[in-house]
VODOGU-307523 format. One line per 8 residues: for each residue x, y, z of C-alpha. Coordinates in nm, 2 decimals. Layout:
# residues N
X/Y/Z  ...
END
This chain:
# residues 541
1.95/-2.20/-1.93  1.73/-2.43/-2.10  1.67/-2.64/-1.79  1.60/-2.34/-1.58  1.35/-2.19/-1.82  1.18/-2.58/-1.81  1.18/-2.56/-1.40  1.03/-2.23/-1.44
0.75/-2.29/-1.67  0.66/-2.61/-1.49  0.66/-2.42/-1.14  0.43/-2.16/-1.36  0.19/-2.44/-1.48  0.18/-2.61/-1.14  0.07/-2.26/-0.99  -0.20/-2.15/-1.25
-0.34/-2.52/-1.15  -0.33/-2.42/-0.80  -0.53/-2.11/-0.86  -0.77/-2.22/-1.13  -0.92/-2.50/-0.86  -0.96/-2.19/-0.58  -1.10/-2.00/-0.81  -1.30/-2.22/-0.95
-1.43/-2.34/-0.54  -1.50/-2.01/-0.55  -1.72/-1.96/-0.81  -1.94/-2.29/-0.69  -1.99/-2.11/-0.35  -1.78/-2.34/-0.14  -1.49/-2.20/0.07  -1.15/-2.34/-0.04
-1.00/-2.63/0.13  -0.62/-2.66/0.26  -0.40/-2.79/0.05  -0.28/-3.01/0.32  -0.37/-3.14/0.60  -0.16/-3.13/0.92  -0.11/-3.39/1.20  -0.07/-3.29/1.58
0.23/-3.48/1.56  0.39/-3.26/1.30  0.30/-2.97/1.56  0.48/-3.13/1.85  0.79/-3.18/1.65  0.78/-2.84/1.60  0.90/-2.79/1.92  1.22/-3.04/1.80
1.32/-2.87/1.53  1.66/-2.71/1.57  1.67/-2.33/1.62  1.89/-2.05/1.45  2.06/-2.06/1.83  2.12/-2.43/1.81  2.24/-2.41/1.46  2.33/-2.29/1.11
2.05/-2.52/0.95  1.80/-2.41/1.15  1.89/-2.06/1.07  1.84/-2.20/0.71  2.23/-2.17/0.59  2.30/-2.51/0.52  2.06/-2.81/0.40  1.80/-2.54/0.26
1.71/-2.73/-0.06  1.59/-2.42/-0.23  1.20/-2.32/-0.11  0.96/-2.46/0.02  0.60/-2.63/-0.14  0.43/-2.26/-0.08  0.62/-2.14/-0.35  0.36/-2.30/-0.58
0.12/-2.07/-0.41  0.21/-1.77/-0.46  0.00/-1.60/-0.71  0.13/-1.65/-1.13  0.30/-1.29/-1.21  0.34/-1.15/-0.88  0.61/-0.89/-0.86  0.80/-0.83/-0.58
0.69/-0.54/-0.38  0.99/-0.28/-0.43  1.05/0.02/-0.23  1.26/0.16/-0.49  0.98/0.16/-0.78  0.86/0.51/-0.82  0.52/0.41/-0.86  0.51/0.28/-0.53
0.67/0.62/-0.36  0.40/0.80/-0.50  0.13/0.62/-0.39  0.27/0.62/-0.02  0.25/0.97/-0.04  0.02/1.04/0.22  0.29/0.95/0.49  0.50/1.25/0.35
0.17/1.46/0.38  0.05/1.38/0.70  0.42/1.44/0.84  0.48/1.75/0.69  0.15/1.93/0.59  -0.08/1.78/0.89  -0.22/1.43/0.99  -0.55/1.37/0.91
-0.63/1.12/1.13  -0.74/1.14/1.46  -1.01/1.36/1.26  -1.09/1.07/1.03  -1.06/0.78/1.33  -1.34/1.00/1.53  -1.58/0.96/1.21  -1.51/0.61/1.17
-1.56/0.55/1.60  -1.91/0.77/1.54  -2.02/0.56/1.26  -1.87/0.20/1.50  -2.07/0.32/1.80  -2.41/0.41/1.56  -2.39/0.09/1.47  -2.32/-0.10/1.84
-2.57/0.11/1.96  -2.83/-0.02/1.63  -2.72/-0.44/1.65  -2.73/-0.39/2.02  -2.35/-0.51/2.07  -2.11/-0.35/2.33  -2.03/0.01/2.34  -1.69/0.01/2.43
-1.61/-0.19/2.14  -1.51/-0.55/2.34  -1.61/-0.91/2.26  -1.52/-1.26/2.37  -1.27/-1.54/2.23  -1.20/-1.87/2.37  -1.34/-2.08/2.63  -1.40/-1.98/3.02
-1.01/-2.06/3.12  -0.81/-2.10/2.83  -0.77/-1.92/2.51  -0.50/-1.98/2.25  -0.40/-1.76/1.98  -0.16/-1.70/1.65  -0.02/-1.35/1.64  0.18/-1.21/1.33
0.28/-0.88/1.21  0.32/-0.66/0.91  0.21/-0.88/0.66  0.04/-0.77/0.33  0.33/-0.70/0.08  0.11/-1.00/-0.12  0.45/-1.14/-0.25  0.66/-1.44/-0.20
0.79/-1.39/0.16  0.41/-1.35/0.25  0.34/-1.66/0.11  0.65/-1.84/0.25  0.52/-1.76/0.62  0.14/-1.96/0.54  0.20/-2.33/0.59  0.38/-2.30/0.90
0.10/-2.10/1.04  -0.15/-2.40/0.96  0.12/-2.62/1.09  0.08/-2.44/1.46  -0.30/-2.40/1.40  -0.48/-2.67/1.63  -0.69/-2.56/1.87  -0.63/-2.21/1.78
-0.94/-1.93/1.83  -0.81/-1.70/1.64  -0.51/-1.54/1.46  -0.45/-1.17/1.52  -0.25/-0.90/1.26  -0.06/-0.64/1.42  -0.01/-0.33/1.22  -0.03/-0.33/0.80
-0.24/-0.56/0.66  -0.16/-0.45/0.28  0.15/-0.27/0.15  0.19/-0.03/0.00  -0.11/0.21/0.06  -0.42/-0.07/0.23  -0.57/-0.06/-0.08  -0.96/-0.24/-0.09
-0.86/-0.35/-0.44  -0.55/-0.53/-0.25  -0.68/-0.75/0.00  -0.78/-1.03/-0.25  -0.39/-1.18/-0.28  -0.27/-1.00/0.06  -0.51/-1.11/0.28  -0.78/-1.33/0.19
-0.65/-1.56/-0.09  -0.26/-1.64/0.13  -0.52/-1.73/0.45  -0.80/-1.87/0.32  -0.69/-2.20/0.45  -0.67/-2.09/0.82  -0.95/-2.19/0.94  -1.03/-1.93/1.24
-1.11/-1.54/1.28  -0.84/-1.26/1.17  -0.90/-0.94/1.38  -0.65/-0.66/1.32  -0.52/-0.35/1.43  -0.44/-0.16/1.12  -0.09/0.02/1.09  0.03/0.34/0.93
0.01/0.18/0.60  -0.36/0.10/0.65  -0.41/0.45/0.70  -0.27/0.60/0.37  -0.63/0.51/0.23  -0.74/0.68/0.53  -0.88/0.33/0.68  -1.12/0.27/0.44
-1.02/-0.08/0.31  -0.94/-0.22/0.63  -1.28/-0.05/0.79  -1.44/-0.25/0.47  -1.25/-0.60/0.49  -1.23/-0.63/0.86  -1.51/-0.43/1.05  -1.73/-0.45/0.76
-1.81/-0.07/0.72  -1.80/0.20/0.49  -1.80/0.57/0.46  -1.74/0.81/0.16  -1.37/0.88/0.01  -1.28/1.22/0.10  -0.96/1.45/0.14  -0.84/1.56/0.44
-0.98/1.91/0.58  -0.72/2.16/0.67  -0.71/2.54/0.68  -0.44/2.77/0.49  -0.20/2.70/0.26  -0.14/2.36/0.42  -0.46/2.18/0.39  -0.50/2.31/0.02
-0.20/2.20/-0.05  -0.26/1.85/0.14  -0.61/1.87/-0.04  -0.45/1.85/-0.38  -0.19/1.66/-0.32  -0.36/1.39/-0.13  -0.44/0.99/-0.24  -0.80/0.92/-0.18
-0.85/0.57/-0.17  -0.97/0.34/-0.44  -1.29/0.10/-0.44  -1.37/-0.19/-0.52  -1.72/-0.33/-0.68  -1.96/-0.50/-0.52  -1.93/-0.82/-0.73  -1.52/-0.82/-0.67
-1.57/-0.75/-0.27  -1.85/-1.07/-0.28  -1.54/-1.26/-0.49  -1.28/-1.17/-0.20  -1.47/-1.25/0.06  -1.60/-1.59/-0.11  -1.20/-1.68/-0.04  -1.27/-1.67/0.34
-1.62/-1.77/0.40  -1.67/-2.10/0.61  -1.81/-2.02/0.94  -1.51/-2.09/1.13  -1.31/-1.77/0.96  -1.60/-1.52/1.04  -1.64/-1.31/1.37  -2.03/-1.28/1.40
-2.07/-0.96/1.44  -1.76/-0.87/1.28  -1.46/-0.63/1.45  -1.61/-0.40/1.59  -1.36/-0.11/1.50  -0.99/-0.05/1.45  -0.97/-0.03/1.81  -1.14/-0.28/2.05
-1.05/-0.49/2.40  -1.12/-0.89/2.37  -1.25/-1.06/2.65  -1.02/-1.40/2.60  -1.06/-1.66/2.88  -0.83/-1.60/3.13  -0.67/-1.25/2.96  -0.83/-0.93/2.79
-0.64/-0.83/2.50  -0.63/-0.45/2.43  -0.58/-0.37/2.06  -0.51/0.03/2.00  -0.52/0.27/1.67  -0.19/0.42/1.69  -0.25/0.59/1.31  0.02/0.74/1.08
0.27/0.92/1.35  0.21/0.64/1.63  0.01/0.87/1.86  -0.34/0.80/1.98  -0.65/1.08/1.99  -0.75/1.17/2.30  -1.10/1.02/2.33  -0.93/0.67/2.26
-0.67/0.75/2.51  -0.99/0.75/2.73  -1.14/0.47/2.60  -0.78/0.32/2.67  -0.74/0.38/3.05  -1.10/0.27/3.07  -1.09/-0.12/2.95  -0.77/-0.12/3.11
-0.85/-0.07/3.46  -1.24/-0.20/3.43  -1.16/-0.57/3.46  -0.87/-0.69/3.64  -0.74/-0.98/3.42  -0.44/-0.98/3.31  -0.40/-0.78/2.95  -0.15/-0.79/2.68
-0.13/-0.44/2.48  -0.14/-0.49/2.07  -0.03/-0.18/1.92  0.08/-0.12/1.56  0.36/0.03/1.70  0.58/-0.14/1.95  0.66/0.03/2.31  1.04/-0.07/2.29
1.22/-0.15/1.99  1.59/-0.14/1.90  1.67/-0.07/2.25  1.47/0.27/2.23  1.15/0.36/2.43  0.86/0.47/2.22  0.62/0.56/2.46  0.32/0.63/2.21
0.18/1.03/2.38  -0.19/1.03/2.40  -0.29/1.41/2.30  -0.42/1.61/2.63  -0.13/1.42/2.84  0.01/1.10/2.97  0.14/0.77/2.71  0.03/0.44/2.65
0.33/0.32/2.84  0.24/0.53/3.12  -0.11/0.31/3.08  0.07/-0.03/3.08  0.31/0.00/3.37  0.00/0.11/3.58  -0.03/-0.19/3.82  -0.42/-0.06/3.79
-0.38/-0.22/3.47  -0.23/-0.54/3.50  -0.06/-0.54/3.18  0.16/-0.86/3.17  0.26/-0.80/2.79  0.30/-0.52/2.50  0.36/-0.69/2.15  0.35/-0.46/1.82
0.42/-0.46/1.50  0.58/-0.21/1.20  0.91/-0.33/1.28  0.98/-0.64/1.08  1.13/-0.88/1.32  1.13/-1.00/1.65  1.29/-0.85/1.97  1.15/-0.89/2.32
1.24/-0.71/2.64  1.15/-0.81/2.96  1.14/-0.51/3.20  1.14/-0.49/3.54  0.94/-0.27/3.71  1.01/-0.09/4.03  0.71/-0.25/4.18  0.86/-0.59/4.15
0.64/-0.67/3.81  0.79/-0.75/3.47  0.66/-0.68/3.13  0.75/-0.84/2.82  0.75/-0.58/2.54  0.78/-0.74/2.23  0.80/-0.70/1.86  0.65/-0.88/1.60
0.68/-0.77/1.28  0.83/-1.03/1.08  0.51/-1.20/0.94  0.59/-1.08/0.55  0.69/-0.82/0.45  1.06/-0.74/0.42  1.31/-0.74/0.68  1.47/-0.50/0.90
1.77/-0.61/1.00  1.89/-0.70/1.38  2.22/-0.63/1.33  2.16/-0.23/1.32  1.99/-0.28/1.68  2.31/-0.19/1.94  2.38/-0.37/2.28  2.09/-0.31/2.49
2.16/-0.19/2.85  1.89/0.03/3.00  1.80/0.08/3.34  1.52/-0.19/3.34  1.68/-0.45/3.09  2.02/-0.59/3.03  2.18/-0.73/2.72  2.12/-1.08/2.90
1.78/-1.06/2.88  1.73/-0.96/2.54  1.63/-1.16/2.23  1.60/-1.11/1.88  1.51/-1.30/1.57  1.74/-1.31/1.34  2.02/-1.32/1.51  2.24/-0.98/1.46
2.52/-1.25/1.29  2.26/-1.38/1.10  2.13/-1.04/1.03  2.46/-0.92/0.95  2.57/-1.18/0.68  2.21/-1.20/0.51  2.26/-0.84/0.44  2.66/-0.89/0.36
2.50/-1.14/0.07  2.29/-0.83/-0.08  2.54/-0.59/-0.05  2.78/-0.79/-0.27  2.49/-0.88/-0.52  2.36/-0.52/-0.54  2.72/-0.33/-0.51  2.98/-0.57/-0.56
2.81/-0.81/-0.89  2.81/-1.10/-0.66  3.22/-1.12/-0.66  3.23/-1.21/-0.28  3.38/-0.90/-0.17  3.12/-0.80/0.06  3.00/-1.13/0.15  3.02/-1.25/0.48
2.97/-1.60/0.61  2.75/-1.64/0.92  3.04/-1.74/1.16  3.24/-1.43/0.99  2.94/-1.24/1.10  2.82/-1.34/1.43  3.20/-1.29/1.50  3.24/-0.94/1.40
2.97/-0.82/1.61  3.05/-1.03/1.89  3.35/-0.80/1.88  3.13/-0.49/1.82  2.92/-0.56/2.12  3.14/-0.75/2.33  2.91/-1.05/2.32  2.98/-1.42/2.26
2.86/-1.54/1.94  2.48/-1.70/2.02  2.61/-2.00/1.78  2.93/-2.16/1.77  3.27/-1.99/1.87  3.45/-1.65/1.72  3.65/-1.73/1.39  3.95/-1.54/1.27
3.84/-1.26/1.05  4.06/-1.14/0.78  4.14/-0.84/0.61  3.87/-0.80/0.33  3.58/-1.00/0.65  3.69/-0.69/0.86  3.64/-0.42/0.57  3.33/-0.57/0.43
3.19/-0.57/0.80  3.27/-0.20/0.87  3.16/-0.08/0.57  2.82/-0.31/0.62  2.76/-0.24/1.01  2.75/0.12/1.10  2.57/0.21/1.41  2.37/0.34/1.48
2.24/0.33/1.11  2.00/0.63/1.09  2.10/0.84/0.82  2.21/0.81/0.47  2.20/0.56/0.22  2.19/0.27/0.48  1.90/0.43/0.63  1.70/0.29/0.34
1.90/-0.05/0.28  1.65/-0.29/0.44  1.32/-0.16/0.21  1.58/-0.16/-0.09  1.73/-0.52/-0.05  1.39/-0.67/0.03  1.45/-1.06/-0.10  1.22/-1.34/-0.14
1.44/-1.69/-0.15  1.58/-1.85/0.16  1.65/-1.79/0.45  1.38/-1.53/0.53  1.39/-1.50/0.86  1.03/-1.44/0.92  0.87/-1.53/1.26  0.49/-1.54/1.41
0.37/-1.60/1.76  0.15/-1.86/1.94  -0.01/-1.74/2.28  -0.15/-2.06/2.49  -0.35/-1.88/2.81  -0.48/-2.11/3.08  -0.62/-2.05/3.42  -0.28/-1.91/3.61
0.04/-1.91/3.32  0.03/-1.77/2.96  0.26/-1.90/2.73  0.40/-1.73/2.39  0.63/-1.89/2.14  0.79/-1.74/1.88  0.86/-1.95/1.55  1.09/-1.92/1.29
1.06/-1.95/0.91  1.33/-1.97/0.68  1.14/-2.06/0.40  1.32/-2.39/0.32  1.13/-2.70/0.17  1.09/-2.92/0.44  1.08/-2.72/0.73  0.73/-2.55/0.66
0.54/-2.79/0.85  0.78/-2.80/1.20  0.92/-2.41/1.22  1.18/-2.42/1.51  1.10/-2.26/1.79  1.32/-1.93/1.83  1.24/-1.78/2.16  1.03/-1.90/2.41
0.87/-1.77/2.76  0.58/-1.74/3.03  0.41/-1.54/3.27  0.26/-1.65/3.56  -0.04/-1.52/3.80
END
């Protein structure tokens, strides 16, 4: 006990260094530097490193050696964001109040679009709300999701993000910046002090947790604008109620904002002008990127809906969709309605469009389907959410077979085994005191729902599973999981040591092929710097 307390209070006095020397850059007005420096040979064996399909080690099983170097990082006294603290349920109230009493915001987006477009229309700066990235015919970009729980798996994911950062324009957030309510006060460990180091432009598109503040610290942090803190408007018996119930947001001074923003201020991390709104298209060498408001309920107002079909079909690149809520996920279509008629779907398999790709966040891991289209086209819809905050597991997600995409094609990260026995683990800590009655090994896993599914394990062969494996598994694996206590299982078994499972993209555009990697992170010292590569593809014009 001794020795762990003496690891612990080194670890604590390595830290409090750590953040004395930003803060202190801070104070003397210089933006901090990266605690290391990364070669691009490290980022070419990137591509080397084995996979959780090539292996238990790159899944982060086996040769882990406990976390990695950004544990050091993570700011002294952090708790662990927990869905289960009551505190925390209160202040997400606002979800339970838009969903039952009347959402507020398509009425509270249209004041914050009046107040973007007053100001286009003052700095002279484009109407619809688009701006360029990149060079003429090539843009390249890092693209994570769900992020801002401002605890140690947000942290973990950091250094292999510098590690895939040459030659990078810009890294994009897709959907929750801060957990649990997008708090201004927030952003300081959630967003600016974990990326102060990367060393390009964030733009955003906020998700439903950025909204229980009604937008008002991301409009601050990443468009830069402000408006006055007010309840939602509502007639009868419902909007009084909604009124008094209701979490306006919180402030922050001027002095702490100048402090935040002091953590990302070279002139390689600011857009100049900033984002121009929560919604915007960006004109990115060979593609435009469309990034949409999808709110609280996933839905989108029908002025944007305009605004939507509009950059869509105006230029006839070829555009990926970034939504804070994903088009397909867990082999179910979420078409996103538009109010007045049609879906954002309806929008993307246009050929008018010339969507090649839909990637969105809010659910926190990776899947990607590529559908085929009638016309002969294929999207990839894709989610990434896994760039923080806790995970939901794969293993809940059945064996996709819809009419446009097979089980073949589909690919998630973690694997469902992997999925499975990481959640196994929790089960037995939380319900079983960590006897091994629950637990499942990997191979025990992966086998299990190879039977489930009828699917051949991605790794390794099918092992013999005995009596308690096959108990544990049924009692762990229920699909489809949508009600009940296991409902709520991956917010209540959130965990912040290895392996993680967390993933980010890298889009590389050039003149006639896009290409988009996504890469793992496990969280394991020594692999920060070369996160295997987990799923891989390209699309071609």
């Amino acid at each position: 006990m001794d020795e762990q307390q003496g690891e612990e209070e080194a670890r604590r006095r390595r830290a409090a260094e750590l953040h004395r020397a930003i803060d202190e850059s801070v104070a003397g007005g210089k933006p901090p530097s990266s605690p290391r420096e990364f070669t691009d040979q490290q980022a070419r064996q990137a591509a080397a490193a084995p996979s959780s399909r090539e292996s238990t080690a790159g899944a982060g099983w086996t040769d882990c050696g406990g976390p990695g170097r950004w544990e050091s990082d993570v700011p002294v006294g952090t708790r662990p964001l927990s869905w289960l603290r009551p505190s925390v349920l209160w202040q997400s109230r606002n979800d339970i109040i838009a969903r039952r009493l009347g959402d507020p915001t398509d009425t509270a987006r249209q004041a914050w679009i009046e107040r973007a477009r007053a100001r286009a229309e003052a700095t002279g700066t484009a109407p619809d709300f688009t701006f360029t990235l990149g060079e003429a015919d090539a843009v390249s970009l890092l693209l994570l999701g769900d992020t801002g729980e401002g605890d140690a798996s947000q942290y973990a994911v950091v250094p292999s993000l510098l590690a895939q950062a040459d030659d990078v324009h810009a890294a994009v957030v897709c959907s929750d910046l801060i957990y649990p309510t997008g708090d201004s006060g927030d952003y300081r460990d959630k967003f600016y002090r974990p990326y102060r180091a990367l060393q390009m432009p964030i733009v955003a598109v906020p998700g439903n947790h950025d909204w229980y503040d009604g937008l008002h610290g991301f409009m601050l942090h990443v468009c830069q604008l402000e408006a006055p803190t007010t309840p939602p408007a509502g007639r009868g018996w419902r909007g009084w109620l909604s009124r008094r119930l209701w979490r306006v947001a919180g402030v922050v001074s001027p002095s702490d904002l100048e402090h935040m923003r002091r953590l990302r201020s070279a002139p390689g991390q600011l857009l100049d002008p900033p984002q121009p709104a929560p919604y915007f298209a960006i004109d990115a060498g060979p593609l435009r990127l469309v990034g949409i408001d999808t709110g609280i309920l996933g839905t989108l107002d029908a002025e944007q809906g305009r605004w939507l079909a509009r950059v869509s079909r105006a230029d006839e690149r070829p555009k990926i969709l970034l939504t804070g809520k994903p088009l397909l996920v867990d082999g179910r279509q979420k078409p996103c309605p538009i109010a007045g008629g049609g879906s954002v779907d309806d929008i993307v398999r246009d050929p008018a469009a010339n969507y090649v790709a839909a990637i969105g966040g809010d659910i926190h891991n990776y899947q990607r389907y590529p559908v085929s289209l009638p016309d002969g086209r294929t999207i990839q819809y894709v989610v990434s959410g896994g760039g923080g905050a806790f995970m939901h597991a794969t293993h809940q997600i059945p064996r996709v077979d819809l009419p446009f995409v097979s089980e073949a094609d589909f690919r998630c990260y973690p694997l469902r085994g992997d999925s499975l026995a990481r959640y196994s683990q929790l089960y037995d800590r939380r319900l079983a005191r960590g006897r091994g009655l629950l637990a499942l090994s990997p191979a025990e896993a992966a086998s299990y729902m190879g039977e489930l599914l009828g699917l051949q394990p991605t790794r390794g062969a099918r092992v013999p599973l005995g009596r308690r494996a096959r108990r544990a598994a049924k009692l762990i694996q229920p699909l489809p999981a949508t009600r009940g206590f296991h409902r709520f299982v991956s917010e209540a078994f959130d965990w912040n040591d290895p392996p993680l499972f967390k993933s980010f993209l890298r889009l590389d555009a050039g003149p006639r092929e896009l290409r988009v990697r996504c890469f793992g992170v496990s969280g394991c010292a020594g692999t920060e710097d070369t996160p295997p590569v987990e799923d891989e593809f390209s699309v071609r014009w």
